[in-house]
Rosetta silent file (secondary structure, phi, psi, omega in degrees, C-alpha in Angstrom):
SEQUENCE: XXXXXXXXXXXXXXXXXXXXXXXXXXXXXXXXXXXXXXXXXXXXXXXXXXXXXXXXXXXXXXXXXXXXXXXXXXXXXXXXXXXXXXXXXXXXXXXXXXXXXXXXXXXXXXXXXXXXXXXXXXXXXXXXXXXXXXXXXXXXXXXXXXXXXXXXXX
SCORE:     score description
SCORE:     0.000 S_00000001
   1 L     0.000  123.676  168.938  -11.621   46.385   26.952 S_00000001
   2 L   -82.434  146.502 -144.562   -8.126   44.759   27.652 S_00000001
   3 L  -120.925  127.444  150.353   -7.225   42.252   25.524 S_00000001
   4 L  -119.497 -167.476 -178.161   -5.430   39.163   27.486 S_00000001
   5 L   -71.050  104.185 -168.361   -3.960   35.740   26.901 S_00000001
   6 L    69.260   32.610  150.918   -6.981   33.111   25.634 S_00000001
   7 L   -70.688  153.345  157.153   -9.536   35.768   25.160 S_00000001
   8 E  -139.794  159.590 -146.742  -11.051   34.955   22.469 S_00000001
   9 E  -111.122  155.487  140.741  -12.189   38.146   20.332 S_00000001
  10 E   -99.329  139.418 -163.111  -14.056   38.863   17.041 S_00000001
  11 E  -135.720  150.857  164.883  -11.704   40.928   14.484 S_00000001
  12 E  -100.216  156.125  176.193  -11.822   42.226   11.217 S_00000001
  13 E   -95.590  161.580 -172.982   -8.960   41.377    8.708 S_00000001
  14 E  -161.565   10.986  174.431   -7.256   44.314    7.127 S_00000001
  15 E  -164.360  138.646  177.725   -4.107   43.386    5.899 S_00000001
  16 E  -113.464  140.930  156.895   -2.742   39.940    4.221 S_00000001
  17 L  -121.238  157.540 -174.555    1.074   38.830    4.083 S_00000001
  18 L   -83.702   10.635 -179.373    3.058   36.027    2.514 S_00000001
  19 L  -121.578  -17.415 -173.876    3.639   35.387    6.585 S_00000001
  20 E   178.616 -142.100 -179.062   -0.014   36.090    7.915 S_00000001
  21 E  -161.959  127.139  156.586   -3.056   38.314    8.463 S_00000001
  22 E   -88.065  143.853 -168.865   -3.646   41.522   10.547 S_00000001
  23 E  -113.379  126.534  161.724   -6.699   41.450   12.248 S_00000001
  24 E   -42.551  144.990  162.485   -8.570   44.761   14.119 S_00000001
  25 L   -95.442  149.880  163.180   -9.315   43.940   17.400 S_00000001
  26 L   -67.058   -3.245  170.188  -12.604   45.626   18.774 S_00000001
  27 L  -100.120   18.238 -176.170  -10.651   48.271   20.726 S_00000001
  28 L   106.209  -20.556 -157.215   -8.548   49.718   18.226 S_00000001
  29 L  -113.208 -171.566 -146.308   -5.195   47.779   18.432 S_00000001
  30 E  -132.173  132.389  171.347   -4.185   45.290   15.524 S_00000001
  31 E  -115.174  167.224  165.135   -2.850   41.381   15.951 S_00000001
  32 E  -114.016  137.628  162.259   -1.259   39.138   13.671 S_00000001
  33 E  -112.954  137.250 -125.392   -2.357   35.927   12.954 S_00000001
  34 E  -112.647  154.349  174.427    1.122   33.902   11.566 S_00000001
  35 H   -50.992  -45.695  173.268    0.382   31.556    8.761 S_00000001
  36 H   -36.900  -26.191 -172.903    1.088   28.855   10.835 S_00000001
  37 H  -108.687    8.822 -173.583   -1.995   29.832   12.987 S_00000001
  38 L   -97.386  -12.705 -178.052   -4.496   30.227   10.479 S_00000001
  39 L  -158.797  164.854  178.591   -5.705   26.168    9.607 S_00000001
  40 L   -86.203   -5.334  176.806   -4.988   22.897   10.751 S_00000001
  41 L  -113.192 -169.217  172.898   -3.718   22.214    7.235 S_00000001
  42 L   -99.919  149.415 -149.473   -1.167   23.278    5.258 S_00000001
  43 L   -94.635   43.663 -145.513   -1.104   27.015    4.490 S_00000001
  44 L   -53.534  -53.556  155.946    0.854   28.059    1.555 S_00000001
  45 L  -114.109  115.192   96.338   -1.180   31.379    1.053 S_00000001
  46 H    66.116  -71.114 -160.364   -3.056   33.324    3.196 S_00000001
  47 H   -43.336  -26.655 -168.801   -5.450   34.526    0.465 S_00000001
  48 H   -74.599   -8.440 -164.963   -6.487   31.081    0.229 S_00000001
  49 L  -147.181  -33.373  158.846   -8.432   31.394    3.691 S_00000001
  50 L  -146.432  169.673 -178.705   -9.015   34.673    4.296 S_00000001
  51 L  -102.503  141.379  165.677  -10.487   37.875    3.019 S_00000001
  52 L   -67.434  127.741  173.453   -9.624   41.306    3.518 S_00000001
  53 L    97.692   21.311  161.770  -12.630   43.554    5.586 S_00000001
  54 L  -108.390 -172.079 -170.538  -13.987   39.729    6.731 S_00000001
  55 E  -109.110  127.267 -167.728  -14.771   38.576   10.409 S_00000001
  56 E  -147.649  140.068  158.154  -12.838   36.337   12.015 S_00000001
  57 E   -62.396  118.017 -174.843  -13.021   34.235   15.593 S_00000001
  58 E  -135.798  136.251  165.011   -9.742   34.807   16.728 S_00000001
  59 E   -84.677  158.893  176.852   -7.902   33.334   20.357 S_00000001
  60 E  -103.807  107.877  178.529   -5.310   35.438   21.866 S_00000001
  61 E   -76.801  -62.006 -179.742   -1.853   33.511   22.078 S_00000001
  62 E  -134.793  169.807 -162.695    0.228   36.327   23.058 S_00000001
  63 E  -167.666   62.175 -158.932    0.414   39.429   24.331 S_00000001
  64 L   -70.223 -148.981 -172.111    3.951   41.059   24.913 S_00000001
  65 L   -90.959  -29.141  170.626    5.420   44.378   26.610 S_00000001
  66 L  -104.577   40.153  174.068    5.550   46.287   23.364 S_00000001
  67 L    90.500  -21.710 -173.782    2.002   45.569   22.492 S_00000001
  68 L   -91.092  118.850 -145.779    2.377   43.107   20.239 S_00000001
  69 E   -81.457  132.525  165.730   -0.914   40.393   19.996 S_00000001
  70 E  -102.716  139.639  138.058   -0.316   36.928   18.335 S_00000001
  71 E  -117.632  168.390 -178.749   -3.372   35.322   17.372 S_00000001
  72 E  -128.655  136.057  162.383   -5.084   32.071   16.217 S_00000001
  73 L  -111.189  -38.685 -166.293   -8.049   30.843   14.157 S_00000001
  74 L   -96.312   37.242  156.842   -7.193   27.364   13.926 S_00000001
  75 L  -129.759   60.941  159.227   -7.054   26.853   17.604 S_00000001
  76 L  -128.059   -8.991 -174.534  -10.852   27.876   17.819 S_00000001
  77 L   -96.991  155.253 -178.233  -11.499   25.072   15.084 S_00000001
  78 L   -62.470  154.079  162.210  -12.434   21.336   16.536 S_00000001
  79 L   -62.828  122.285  173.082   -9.405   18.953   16.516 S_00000001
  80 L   -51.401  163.898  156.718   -9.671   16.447   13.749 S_00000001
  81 L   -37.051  154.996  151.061  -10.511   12.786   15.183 S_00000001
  82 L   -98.689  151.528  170.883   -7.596   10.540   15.755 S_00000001
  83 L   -69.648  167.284  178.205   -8.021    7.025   14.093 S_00000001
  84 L   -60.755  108.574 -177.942   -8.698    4.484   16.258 S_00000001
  85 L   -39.647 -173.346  144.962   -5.377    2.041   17.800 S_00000001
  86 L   -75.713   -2.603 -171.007   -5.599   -1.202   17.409 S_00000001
  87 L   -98.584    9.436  143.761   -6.987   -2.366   20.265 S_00000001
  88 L   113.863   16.324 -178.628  -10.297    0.110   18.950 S_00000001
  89 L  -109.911  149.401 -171.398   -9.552    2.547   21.546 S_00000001
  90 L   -39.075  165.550  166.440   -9.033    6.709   20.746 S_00000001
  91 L   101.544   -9.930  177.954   -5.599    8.446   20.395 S_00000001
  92 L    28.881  159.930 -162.697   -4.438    6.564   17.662 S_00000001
  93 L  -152.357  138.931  179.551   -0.895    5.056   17.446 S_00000001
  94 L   -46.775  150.244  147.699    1.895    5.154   14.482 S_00000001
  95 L   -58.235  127.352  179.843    1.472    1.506   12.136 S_00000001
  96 L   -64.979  115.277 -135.606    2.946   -1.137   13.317 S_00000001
  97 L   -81.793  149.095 -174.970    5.990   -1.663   11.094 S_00000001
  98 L   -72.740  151.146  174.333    5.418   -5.184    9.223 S_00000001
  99 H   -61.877  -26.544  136.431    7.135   -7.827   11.117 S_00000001
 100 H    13.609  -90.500  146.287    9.476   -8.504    8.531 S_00000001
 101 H    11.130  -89.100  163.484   10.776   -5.614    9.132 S_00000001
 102 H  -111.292   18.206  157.242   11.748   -5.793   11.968 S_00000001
 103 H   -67.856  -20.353  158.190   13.313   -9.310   12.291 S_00000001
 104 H   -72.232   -8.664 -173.118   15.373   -8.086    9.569 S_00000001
 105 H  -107.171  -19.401  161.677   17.150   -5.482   11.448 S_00000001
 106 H   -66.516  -26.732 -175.532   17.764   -8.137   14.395 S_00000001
 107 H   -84.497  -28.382  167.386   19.461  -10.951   12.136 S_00000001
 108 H   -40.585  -39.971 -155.126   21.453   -7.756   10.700 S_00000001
 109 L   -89.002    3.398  178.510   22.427   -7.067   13.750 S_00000001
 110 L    90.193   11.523  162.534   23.862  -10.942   14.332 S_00000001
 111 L  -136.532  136.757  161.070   20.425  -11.871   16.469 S_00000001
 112 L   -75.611   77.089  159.612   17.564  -13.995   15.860 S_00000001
 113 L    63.266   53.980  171.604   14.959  -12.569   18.186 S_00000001
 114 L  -129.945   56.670  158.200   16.987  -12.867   21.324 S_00000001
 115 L    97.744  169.519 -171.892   15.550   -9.712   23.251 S_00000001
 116 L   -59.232  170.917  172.194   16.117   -5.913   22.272 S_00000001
 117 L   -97.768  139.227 -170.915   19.238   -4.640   21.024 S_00000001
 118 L   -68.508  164.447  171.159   21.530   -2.413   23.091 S_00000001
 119 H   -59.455  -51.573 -158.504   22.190    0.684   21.992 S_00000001
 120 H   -64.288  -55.092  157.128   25.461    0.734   21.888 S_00000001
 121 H   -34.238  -60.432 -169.676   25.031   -2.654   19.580 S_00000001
 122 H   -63.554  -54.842  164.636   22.780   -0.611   17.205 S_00000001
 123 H   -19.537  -72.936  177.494   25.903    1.939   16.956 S_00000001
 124 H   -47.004  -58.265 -167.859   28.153   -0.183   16.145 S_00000001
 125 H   -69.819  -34.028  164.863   26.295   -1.689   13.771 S_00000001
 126 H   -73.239  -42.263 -179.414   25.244    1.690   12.236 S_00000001
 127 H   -82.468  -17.409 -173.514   28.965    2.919   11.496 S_00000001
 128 H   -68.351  -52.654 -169.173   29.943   -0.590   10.168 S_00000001
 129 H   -41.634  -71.346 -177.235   26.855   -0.144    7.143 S_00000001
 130 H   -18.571  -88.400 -165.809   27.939    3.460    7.167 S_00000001
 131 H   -34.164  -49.010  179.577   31.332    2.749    6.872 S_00000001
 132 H   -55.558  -81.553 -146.228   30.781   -0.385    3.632 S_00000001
 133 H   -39.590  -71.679  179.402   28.640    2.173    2.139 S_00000001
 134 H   -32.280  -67.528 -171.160   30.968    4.800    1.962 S_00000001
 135 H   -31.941  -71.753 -160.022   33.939    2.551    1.015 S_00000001
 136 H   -64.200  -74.130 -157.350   31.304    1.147   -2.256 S_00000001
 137 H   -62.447  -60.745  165.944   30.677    4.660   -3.226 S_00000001
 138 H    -5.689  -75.321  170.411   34.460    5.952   -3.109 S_00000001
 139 H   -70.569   -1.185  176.273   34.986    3.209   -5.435 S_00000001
 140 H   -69.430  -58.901 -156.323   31.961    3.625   -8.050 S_00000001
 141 H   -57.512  -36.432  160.974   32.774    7.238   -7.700 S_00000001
 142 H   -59.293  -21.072  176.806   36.868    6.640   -8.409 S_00000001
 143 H   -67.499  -52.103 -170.803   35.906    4.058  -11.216 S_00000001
 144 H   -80.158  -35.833  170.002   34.398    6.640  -13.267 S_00000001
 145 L   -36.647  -31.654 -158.812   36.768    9.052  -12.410 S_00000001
 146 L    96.482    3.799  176.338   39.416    7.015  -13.637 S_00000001
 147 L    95.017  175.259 -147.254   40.714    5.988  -10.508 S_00000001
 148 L   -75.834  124.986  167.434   42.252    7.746   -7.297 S_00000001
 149 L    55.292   28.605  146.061   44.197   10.882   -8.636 S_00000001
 150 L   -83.499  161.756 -165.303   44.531   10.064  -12.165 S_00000001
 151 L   -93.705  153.598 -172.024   45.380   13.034  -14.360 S_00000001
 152 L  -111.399  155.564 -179.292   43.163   13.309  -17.602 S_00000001
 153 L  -121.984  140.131  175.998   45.815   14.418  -20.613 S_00000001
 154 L   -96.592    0.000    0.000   44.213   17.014  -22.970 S_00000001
């Protein structure tokens, strides 16, 4: 049996790593599946999900020139749901920021709600904070210091 790209195979596991799990294929040859590919959540250890000598559903990802198979488990598992937008329909969409928000970063920017801001306007407007910021730490940081290039006498 040749193994290609989105078969998807039952494998035994037979080896664990702090990077993955090798899995037997039914003909003899051996894939890895990379931590990354083993759950939809996050995977810190391996061990935590699988066993060595169990049976695992595995997709075929890859399948290069010197033999070597990438596999997946968690893209044989259902997708979680997305929540709902707001207008109740699937696919869900980031939270709307409060408006607040963002009326605060137009009167920063010198406008009251008088259409988007150019980029180039948002620049500007980014190196000036930038710039204050800096300046105010320089001087916290020279205040305790003792000020710019004083000498401490032992």
């Amino acid at each position: 049996m040749s193994i290609e790209v989105d078969d998807v195979v039952e494998g035994k596991v037979t080896g664990i790593t702090k990077f993955g799990a090798f899995i037997e294929l039914p003909d003899g040859k051996v894939g890895l599946v990379h931590i990354s590919e083993v759950a939809d959540v996050y995977v810190n250890d391996v061990k935590d999900f699988l066993k060595e000598g169990q049976m695992v559903k595995v997709k075929v990802l890859t399948v290069d020139d010197r033999g070597k198979i990438g596999l997946s488990i968690k893209r044989l598992q259902p997708k979680p749901e997305m929540p709902a937008n707001r207008m109740g329909a699937p696919g869900g969409t980031f939270p709307r920021p409060p408006r607040r928000a963002m009326n605060d970063f137009h009167r920063s920017a010198g406008r009251f709600n008088s259409g988007p801001v150019s980029f180039e306007d948002k620049l500007s407007k980014f190196l000036k904070d930038s710039d204050e910021r800096l300046t105010d730490l320089r001087k916290k940081t020279d205040s305790k210091r003792g000020g710019r290039g004083a000498r401490r006498s032992n």
